[in-house]
VODREN-666220 format. One line per 2 residues: number of its first residue (from 1); for each residue x, y, z of C-alpha. Coordinates in steps of 0.02 Angstrom, whole numbers, plus 50000, padded with zeros to 5 digits. Layout:
N
NUM = X/Y/Z; ... $
END
This chain:
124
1 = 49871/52274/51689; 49981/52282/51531 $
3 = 50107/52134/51559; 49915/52048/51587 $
5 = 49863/52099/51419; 50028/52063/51350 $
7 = 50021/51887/51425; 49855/51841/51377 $
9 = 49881/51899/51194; 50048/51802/51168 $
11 = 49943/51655/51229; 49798/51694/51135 $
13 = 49896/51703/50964; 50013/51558/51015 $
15 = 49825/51475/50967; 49861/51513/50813 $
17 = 50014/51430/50766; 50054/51274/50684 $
19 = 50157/51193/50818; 50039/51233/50953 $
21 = 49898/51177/50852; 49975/50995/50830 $
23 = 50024/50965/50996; 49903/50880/51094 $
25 = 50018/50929/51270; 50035/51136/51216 $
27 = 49831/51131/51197; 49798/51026/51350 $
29 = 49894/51152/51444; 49808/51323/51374 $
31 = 49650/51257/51376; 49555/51243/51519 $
33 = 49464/51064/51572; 49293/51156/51567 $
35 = 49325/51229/51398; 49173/51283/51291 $
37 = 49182/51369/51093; 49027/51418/50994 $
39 = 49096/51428/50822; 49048/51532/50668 $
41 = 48927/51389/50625; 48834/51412/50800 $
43 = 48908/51210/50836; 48949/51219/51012 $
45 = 49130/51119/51063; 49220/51070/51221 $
47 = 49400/51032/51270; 49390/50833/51216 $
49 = 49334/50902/51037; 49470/51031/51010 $
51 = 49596/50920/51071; 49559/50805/50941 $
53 = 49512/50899/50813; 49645/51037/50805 $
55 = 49814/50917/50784; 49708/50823/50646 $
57 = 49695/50982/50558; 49792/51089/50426 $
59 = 49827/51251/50542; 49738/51401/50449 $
61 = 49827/51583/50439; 49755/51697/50572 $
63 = 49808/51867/50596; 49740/51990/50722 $
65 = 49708/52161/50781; 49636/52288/50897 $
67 = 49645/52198/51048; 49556/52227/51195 $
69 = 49562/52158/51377; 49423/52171/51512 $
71 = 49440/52104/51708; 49283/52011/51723 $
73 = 49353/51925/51904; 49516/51943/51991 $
75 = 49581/51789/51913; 49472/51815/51751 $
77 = 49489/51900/51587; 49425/51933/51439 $
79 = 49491/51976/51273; 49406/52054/51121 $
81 = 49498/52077/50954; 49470/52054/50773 $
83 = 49545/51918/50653; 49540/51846/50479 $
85 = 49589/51707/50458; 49618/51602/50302 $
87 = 49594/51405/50293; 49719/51278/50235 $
89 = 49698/51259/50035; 49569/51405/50011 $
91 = 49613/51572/49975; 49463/51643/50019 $
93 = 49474/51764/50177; 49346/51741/50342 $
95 = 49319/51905/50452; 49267/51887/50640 $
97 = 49247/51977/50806; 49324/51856/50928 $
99 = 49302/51834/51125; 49407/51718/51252 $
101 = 49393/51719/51400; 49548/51678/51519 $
103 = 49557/51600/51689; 49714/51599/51805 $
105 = 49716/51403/51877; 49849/51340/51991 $
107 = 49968/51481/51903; 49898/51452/51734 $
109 = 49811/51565/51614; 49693/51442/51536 $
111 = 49557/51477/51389; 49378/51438/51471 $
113 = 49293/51491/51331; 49301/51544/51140 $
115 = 49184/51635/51007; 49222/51684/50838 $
117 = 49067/51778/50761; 49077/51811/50562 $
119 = 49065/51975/50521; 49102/52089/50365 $
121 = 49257/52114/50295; 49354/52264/50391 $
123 = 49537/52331/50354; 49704/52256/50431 $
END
């Protein structure tokens, strides 16, 4: 169960960097065709979005802790953890609880889903 939570983590934050944020191939291939995200703003997003959307973008500063991985399915998991992240050309910080959910396709781990939920400020 560890080298799973291990996995899905490095995956998770590979999300968050620059280079994998700009290539249209690295998202295709972490992202799963039926991809949904509700985002802060309650806007809900699918795979075709993101992948447009995300290399366009200046790649904001995310940092994360207290993860936390649930089997929903024997190919299915979800993780929980906490992030703030700051956007490109603000310096104003954004606190959420964040959920993904991971599927295991043809080999694959795979985001299916994503939620980022505001919440108040907590301490890294």
């Amino acid at each position: 169960m560890q080298h799973i939570k291990s996995a899905i983590i490095e995956l998770e934050t590979s999300l968050f960097a620059p280079e994998t944020r700009a290539s249209s191939d690295k998202l295709n291939k972490l992202i799963a065709n039926n991809f949904t995200e509700i985002g802060a703003s309650g806007i809900k997003f699918d795979k075709k979005h993101v992948l447009k959307r995300l290399p366009s973008e200046d790649a904001p500063k995310i940092t994360a802790i207290d993860f936390e991985l649930r089997v929903l399915a024997p190919k299915c998991v979800q993780l929980l953890y906490r992030a703030v992240m700051v956007k490109a050309g603000e310096s104003e910080p954004n606190f959420s609880l964040r959920s993904s959910i991971w599927e295991l396709n043809n080999n694959l781990w795979q985001m299916s889903y994503h939620q980022g939920t505001q919440c108040e400020p907590f301490e890294m």
